[in-house]
C-alpha positions in Angstrom: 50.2 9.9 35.1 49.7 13.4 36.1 49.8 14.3 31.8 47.6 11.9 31.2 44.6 12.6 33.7 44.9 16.1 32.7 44.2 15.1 29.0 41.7 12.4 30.2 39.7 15.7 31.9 40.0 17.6 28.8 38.6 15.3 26.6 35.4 14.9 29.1 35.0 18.9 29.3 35.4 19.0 25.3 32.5 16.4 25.3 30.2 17.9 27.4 31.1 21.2 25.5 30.5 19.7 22.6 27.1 18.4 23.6 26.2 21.5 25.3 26.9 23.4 22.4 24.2 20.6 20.3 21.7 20.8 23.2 18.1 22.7 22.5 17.4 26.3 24.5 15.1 25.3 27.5 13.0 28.5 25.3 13.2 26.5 22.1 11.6 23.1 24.0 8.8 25.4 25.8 7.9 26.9 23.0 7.6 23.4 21.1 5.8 21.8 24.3 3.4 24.5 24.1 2.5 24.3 20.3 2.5 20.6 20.8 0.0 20.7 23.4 -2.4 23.3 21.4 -2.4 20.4 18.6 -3.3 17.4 21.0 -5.8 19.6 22.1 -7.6 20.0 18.8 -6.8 16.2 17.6 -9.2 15.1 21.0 -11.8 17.3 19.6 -11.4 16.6 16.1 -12.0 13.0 16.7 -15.1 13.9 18.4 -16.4 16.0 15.1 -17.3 12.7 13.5 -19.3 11.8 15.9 -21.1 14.6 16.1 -21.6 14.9 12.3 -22.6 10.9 12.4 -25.5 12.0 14.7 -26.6 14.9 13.1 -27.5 13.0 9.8 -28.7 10.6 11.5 -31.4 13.0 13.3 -32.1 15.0 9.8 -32.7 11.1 8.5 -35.4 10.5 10.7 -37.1 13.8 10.8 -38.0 13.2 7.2 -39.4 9.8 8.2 -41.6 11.3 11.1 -42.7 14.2 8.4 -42.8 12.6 5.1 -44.5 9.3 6.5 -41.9 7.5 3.8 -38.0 6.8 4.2 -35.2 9.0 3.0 -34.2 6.6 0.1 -37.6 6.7 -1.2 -37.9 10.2 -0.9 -34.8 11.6 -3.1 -35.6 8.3 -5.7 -38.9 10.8 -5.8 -36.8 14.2 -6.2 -33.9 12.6 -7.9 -34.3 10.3 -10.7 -31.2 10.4 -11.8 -28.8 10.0 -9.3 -25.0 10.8 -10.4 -23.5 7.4 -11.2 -20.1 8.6 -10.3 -20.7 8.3 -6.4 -23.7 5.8 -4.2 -26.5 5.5 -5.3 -28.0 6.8 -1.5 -31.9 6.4 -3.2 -32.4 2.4 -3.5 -34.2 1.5 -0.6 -33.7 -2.1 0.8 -36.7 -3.7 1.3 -39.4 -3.4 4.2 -39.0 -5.5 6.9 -42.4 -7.6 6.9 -42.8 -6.0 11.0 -43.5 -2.5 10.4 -44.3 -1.7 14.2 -42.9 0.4 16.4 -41.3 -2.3 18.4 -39.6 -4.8 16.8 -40.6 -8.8 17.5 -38.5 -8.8 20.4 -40.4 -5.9 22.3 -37.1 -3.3 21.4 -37.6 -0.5 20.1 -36.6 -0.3 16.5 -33.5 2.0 15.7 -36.0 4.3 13.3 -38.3 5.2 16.5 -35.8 5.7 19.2 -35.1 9.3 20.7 -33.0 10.3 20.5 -32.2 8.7 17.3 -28.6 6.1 17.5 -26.5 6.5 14.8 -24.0 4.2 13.7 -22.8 6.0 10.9 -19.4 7.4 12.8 -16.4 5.8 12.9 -16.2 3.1 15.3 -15.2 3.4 18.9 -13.0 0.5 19.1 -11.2 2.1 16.0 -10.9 5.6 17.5 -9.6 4.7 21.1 -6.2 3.1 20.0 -5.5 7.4 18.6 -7.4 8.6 21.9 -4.6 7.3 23.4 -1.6 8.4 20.7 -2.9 11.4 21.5 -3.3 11.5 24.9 0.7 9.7 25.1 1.7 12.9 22.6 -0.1 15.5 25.0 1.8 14.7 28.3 5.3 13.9 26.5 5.0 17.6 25.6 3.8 18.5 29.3 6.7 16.3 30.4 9.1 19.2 27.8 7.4 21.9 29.5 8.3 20.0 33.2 11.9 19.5 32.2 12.6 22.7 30.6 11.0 24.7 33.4 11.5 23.0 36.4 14.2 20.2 35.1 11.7 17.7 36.1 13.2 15.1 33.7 12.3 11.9 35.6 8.3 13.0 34.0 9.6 13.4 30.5 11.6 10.2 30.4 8.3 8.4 32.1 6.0 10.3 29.3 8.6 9.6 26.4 8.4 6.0 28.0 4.7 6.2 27.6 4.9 7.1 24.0 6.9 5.1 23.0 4.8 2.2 23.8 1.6 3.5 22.9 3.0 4.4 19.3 4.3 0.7 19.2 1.0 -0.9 19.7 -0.2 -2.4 16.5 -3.3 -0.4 15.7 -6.3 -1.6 14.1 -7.2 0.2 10.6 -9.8 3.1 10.9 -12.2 2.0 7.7 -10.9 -1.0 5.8 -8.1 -3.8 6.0 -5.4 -1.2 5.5 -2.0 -2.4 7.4 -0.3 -1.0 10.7 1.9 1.8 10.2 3.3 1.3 13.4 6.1 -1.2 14.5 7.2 -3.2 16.9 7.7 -2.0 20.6 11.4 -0.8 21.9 11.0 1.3 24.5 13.8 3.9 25.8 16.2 2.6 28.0 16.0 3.4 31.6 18.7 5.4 32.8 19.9 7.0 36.4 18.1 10.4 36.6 18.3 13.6 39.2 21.3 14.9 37.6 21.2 18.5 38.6 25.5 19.7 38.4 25.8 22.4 35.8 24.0 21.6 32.1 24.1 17.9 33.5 20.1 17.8 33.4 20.0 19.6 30.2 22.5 17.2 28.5 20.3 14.3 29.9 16.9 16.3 28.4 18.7 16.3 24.9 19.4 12.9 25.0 15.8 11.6 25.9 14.3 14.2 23.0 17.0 12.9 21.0 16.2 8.7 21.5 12.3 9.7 21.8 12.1 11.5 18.4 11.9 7.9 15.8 8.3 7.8 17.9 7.2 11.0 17.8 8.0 10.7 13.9 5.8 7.6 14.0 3.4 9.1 16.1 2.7 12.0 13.5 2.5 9.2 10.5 -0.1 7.1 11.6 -1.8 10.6 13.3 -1.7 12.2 9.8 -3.4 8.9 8.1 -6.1 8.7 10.8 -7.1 12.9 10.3 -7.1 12.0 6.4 -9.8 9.3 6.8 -11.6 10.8 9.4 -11.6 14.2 7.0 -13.1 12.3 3.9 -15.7 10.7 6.6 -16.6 13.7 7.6 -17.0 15.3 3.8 -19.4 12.1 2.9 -21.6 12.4 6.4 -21.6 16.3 5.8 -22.9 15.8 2.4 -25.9 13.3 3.4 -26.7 15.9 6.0 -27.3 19.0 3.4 -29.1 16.7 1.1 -31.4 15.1 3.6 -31.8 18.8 5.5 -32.9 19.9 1.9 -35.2 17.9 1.5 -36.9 18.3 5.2 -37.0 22.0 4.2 -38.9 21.5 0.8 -41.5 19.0 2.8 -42.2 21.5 5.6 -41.9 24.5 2.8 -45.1 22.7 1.3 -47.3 22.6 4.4 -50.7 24.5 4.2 -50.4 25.8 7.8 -47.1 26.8 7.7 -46.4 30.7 6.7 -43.7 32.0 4.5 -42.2 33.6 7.5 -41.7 30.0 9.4 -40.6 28.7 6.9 -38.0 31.7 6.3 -36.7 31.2 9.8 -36.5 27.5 9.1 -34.1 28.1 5.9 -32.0 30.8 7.9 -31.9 28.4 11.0 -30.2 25.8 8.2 -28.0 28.0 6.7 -26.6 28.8 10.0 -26.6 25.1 11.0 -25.1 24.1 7.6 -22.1 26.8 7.4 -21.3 25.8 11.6 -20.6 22.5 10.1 -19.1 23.1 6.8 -16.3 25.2 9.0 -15.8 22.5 11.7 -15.1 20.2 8.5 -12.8 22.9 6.6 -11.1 23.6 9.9 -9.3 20.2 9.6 -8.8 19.6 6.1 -5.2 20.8 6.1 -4.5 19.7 9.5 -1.6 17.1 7.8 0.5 20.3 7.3 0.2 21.0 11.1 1.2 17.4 12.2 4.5 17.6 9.5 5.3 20.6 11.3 5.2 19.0 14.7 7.5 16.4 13.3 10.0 18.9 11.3 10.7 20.6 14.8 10.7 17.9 17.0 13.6 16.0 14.8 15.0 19.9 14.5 15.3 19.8 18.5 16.5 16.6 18.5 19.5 17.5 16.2 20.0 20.6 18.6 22.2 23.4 16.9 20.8 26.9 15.6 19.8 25.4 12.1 16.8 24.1 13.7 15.0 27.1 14.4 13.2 27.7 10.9 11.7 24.6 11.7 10.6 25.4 14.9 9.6 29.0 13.9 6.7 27.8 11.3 5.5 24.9 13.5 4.9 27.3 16.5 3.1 30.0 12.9 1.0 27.1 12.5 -0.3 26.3 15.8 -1.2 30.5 16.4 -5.2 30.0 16.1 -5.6 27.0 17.2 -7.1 27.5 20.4 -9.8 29.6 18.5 -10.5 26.4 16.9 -11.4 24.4 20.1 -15.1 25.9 20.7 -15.7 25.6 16.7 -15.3 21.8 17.1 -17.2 21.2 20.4 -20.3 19.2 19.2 -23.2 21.9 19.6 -26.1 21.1 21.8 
């Protein structure tokens, strides 16, 4: 009996060696909570870009209204003939509403005359809030990391992996067109007794949740990468109505009597400014995919535990390094 119990308590002390010995450094998951929180960080601003480029068209669209007295569409069919037939035709105008008033029959008024302007050129709300939240679940599961690793909180990280989990297994809606979910159905981690705190007891119990928690962060970055990539090309098509429409605003006031050459100087330079502010915010995210297949690499890297996945780790954390100098780039400007 006495033979057997002492093999029974070497089997369990080879197992939690064992797992020990699999287990990420509580310096590895801080380091990957940290990056992880940078990149939630820019993704809620990011989002917000669109917007901001949606409404800045929109405002250059009906400045040349007010100063050309005729509609954009009519106004490049003037300067551009020949449109490139390789992309929209943007210069067929659709035809006049018969009430040309400010206010429209019902006493509103019309969408052309408000101020400031409304655009509904961005990507829909209802579309967006479904990765508000993706994000939002992916930004405290990597404060609940930082918790465990820290302060071996880990009844927060199994409640934020919990919280993930879920949010990544809501069905979500398609960003533009009837594209299918990426995401499947929900199966959430299963609840366990926490508070361990006797030796690596906790830290075991932190590997395991980063370990069942990782198939939905993996998910997570999947649909997150298809939802940057069609916000990016969004962005590249509202950026380009902007330029042309601001061109064309600059030429009409460049061509006023009472204007001098030095206005409209300062006019062009103000543009150029305005123009290369945008052009970075949309650059700035273009090859944000890389970042997001980093996040994943290292998370599933942490999850695995051992030495081999510190590489991993090592060029998400290289990609992350400026990207709190990106955060006041993307914040829409006033």
């Amino acid at each position: 009996m006495v033979a057997w119990l002492r093999i029974g308590v070497a089997v369990s002390v080879a197992a939690v060696v064992g797992a020990c010995a699999q287990l990420p450094s509580a310096e590895n998951v801080t380091a990957f909570a940290n990056a992880t929180t940078k990149v939630a960080d820019v993704l809620k601003s990011a989002i917000d870009v669109n917007t901001d480029l949606a409404q800045r068209d929109t405002e250059e669209e009906r400045a040349l209204v007010y100063i050309s007295g005729i509609r954009r569409c009519a106004f490049l069919a003037s300067a551009s003939p020949q449109p490139n037939p390789s992309e929209p035709d943007i210069t067929k105008c659709p035809a006049e509403p018969a009430d040309q008033d400010v206010r429209e029959r019902t006493g509103k008024i019309r969408p052309e005359f408000q101020l400031p302007p409304v655009s509904d050129k961005a990507i829909s709300e209802k579309a967006l809030q479904p990765r508000r939240k993706l994000v939002e679940a992916l930004s405290q599961y990597a404060k609940g990391l930082s918790a465990a690793a820290s302060q071996g909180d880990v009844q927060a990280l199994e409640a934020a992996s919990v919280t993930l989990a879920s949010t990544v297994s809501t069905a979500i809606s398609p960003l533009l067109g009837p594209t299918a979910p990426i995401i499947g159905p929900l199966a959430k981690l299963a609840g366990r007794g926490l508070g361990l705190a006797i030796g690596n007891a906790y830290a075991i119990e932190v590997g395991r949740i980063i370990k069942e928690t990782d198939p939905f962060v993996q998910q997570a970055v999947s649909e997150l990468k298809s939802s940057i990539a069609i916000v990016n090309t969004h962005n590249e098509v509202l950026l380009k109505g902007w330029l042309a429409t601001k061109w064309a605003n600059l030429q009409l006031i460049q061509k006023q009597v009472l204007v001098s050459r030095s206005d409209a100087y300062k006019d062009y330079r103000a543009a150029v400014a305005e123009g290369a502010e945008l052009k970075a915010k949309v650059e700035a995210l273009k090859n944000f995919g890389q970042i997001l297949d980093g996040l994943g690499k290292a998370h599933a890297a942490l999850a695995k535990g051992g030495v081999d996945g510190d590489a991993a780790l090592t060029r998400f954390i290289d990609l992350t390094g400026n990207l709190s100098d990106l955060l006041p780039l993307l914040k829409p400007s006033k």
